[in-house]
C-alpha positions, 0 to 999 in steps of 0.5 A: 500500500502506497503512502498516499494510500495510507493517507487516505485510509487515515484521514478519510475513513477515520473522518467517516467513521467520526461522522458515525460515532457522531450521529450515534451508528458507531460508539468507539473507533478501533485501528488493527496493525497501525504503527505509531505515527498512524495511530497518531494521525488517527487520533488526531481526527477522532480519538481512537479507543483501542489498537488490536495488535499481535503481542506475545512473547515472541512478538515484542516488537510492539514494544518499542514504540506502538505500546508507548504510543498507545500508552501515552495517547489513553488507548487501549490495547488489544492483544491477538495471537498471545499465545504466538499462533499456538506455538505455546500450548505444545511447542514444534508438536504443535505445527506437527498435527497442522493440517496442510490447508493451515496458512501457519504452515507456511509462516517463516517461524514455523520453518524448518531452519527456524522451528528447531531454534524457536523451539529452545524457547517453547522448552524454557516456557515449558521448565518454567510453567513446570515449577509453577504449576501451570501449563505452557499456555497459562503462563505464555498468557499470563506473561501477557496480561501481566503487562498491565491493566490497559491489556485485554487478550483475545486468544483464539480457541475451538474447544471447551477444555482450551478455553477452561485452561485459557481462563485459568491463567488469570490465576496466575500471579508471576513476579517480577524475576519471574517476568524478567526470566520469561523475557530473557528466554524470548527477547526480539532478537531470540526468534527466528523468522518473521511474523509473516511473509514478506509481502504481507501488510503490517503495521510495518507498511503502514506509515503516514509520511510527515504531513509536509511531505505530502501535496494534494493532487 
């Protein structure tokens, strides 16, 4: 998507839904997969409520400048995929039982060259969840919702018994060593491969150019 297009969507369909909210067809505007200077533009024409973006241990590299971002402007943050696809409920088993018509099958993290490195940090997930009394899950969960109050996560379940576990890991309490441990297991730098393949939109493609930048055609 080009910059001008970026800019469109932005300022216009932005400026559309602030027409929505105000005439009372739509109470709170949410972006998905904005990067920070986008998120800034938006708020600008109407404040922006919450930012769904992919955040788990192995996807920190929100970190940075959207969560500050997000932070700073009083929006929430919608956290997707806290469990890294399922990586975290069994590691490189997991991607073992994947039917072939799975678009994670083809993600980069669970490539060969990549799996059998990614998966030294499913195994330290795993040591630690053992000496908590949790599961893999739990604790890969937690880690998230431990980030603060302003978090909300939406991991994604088709079965009863995930979601009871999913549930539990509200009750699990981590402490500050422990939190610190778990991010030294999976820093940005740990994990190989992308989140996707390279022709696939993220917030890394959508940024706004500086309003100077820009002329009207």
């Amino acid at each position: 998507m080009s910059f001008l297009n970026v800019l469109y969507h932005v300022i216009y369909k932005v400026g559309e839904l602030k027409k929505l909210v105000e005439e009372g067809k739509v109470k709170y505007i949410g972006l998905s997969e904005a990067s920070a200077s986008t998120i800034r533009r938006a708020h600008a024409v109407h404040p922006i409520t919450a930012v769904q973006l992919e955040w788990s241990l192995w996807s920190r590299d929100v970190e940075e400048d959207i969560i500050p971002t997000c932070r700073e402007l009083g929006i929430g943050i919608v956290a997707y995929s806290p469990l890294g696809r399922g990586f975290f409920s069994s590691g490189a088993k997991f991607f073992e039982n994947l039917p072939n018509d799975d678009f994670r099958k083809y993600l980069p993290r669970f490539q060969a060259e990549n799996l059998e490195h990614n998966k030294t940090i499913f195994e330290q997930v795993r040591d630690l969840a053992a000496r908590k009394g949790c599961t893999p899950s739990q604790l890969a969960l937690a880690w998230v919702h431990h980030q603060g109050n302003d978090v909300c996560l939406i991991p994604g379940t088709t079965k009863i018994e995930n979601f009871n576990q999913n549930i539990g890991a509200l009750s699990v309490k981590l402490t500050p060593e422990e939190l610190a441990e778990l991010e030294t297991f999976a820093s940005v730098d740990a994990v190989k491969g992308g989140r996707y393949q390279n022709d696939f939109s993220t917030w890394k493609n959508s940024e706004t150019p500086p309003v100077s930048s820009w002329k009207a055609t």
